[in-house]
N, C-alpha and C positions, 0 to 999 in steps of 0.2 A: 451965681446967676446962671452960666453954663450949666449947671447940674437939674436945677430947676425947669430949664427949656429940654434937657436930654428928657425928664421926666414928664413933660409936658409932650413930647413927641412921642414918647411909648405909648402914653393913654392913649393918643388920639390913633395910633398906628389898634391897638387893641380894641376900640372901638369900631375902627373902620372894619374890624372881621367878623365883628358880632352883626348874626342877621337880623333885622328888626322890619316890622310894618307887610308880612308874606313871604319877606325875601327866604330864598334858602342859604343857607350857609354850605360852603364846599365841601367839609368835614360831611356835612348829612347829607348829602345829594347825590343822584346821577345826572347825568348826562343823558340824554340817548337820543339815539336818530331815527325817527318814524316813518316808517311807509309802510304801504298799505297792500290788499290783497283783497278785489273786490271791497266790500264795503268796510272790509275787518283792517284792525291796522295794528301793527305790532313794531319792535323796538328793539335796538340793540344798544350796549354801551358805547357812546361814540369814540368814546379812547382805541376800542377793533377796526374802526374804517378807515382805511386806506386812501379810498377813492371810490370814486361812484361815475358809473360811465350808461354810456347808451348801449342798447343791444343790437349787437352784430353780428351773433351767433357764437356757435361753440362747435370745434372739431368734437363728436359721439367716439366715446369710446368702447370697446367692445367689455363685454362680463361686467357692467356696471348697473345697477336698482334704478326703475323709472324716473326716478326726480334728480338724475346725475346726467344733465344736458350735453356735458363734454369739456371740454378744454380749451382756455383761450392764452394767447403767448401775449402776458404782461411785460413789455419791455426787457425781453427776455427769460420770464418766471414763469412757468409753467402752471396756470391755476386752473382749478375745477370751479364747474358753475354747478353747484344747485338749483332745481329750481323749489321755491318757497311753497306755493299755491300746489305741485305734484307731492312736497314730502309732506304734508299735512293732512294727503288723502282727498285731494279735492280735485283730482284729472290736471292734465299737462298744461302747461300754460300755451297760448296761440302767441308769441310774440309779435311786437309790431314796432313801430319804430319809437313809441311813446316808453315801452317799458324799459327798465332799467337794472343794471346789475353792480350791487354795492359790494366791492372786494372788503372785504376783512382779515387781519391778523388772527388765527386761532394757532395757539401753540407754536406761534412763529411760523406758521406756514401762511402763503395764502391764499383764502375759498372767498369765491363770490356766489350774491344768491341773486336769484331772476326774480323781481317783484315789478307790482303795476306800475308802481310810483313811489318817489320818497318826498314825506309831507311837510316832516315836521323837525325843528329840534327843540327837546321837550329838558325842562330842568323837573325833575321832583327830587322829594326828600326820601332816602331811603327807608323811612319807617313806610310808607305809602304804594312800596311793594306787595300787594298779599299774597299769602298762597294759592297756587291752582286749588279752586273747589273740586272736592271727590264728586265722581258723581260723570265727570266729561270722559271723553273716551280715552284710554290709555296712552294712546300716540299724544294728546294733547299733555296731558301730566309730565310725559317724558321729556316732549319737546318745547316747554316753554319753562322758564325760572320763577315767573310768579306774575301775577296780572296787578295794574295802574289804571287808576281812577285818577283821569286830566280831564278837566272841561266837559265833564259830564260824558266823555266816552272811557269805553274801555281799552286799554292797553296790554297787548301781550307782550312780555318780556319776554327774549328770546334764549335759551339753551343754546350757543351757538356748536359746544359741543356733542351734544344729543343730535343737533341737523349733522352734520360731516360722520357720525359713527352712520358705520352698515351702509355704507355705499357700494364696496363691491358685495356681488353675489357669493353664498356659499356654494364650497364644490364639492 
């Protein structure tokens, strides 16, 4: 009788992980955290984010690429802000007290980026990734992993490597 209940709890434990009825299953899905950038909105893996804080500003550092806002002392950790909206090619962002800046883990360091707003948390399944279409401008191809189709809008996935390369100038 024991063995028959052990068996009776396996199924039900193997059922509980199979997705049915939309749901995604863990195995095929991300995660990701969305905000936006005027009207565009884009997406990171939320297993990188740290934290997500209001903007206070950034100490500017000298010989660094216009979308490198400066540096702020996280509880000690010396982190760089990006800003999202300048490394995209779309002019500097005017901050105000609404916008916000999401630290991230990249390579165990860590970078926060200066965005309007963060909107969303989004599950999809990772087939529903697709490629950047040729055709956008090469900054875009470089800097994003592949675009999502939620809710009838578009989602950029984010390179968050690609954003942090080439920040300082060459000499």
């Amino acid at each position: 009788m024991n063995i028959y209940k052990k068996e009776n709890k396996m199924e039900a434990m193997h059922l509980s992980n199979e997705a049915g009825d939309g749901e995604v299953s863990e195995v095929d899905s991300l995660q990701l955290i969305a905000f936006s950038i005027d009207e565009q909105t884009y997406s990171v893996e939320i297993t990188t984010v740290r934290e997500i804080r209001a903007w206070n500003g950034a100490t500017p550092l000298p010989n660094t690429r216009e979308f490198v806002r400066g540096v702020i002392n996280l509880r000690g950790t010396i982190v760089p802000i990006f800003d999202l909206r300048a490394r995209f090619g779309e002019g500097k962002t005017e901050p105000t007290k609404t916008h916000v800046v999401v630290v991230m883990s990249v390579d165990e360091k860590f970078v926060g980026i200066l965005v309007d707003a963060v909107s969303d948390i989004l599950t999809v399944k990772k087939s529903d990734v697709h490629p950047v279409p040729e055709g956008n401008s090469s900054s875009d191809n470089e800097l994003l992993r592949g675009i999502i189709t939620h809710d009838s809008r578009m989602v950029g996935l984010i390179d968050l490597h690609a954003i942090v390369d080439g920040a300082k100038l060459e000499e």
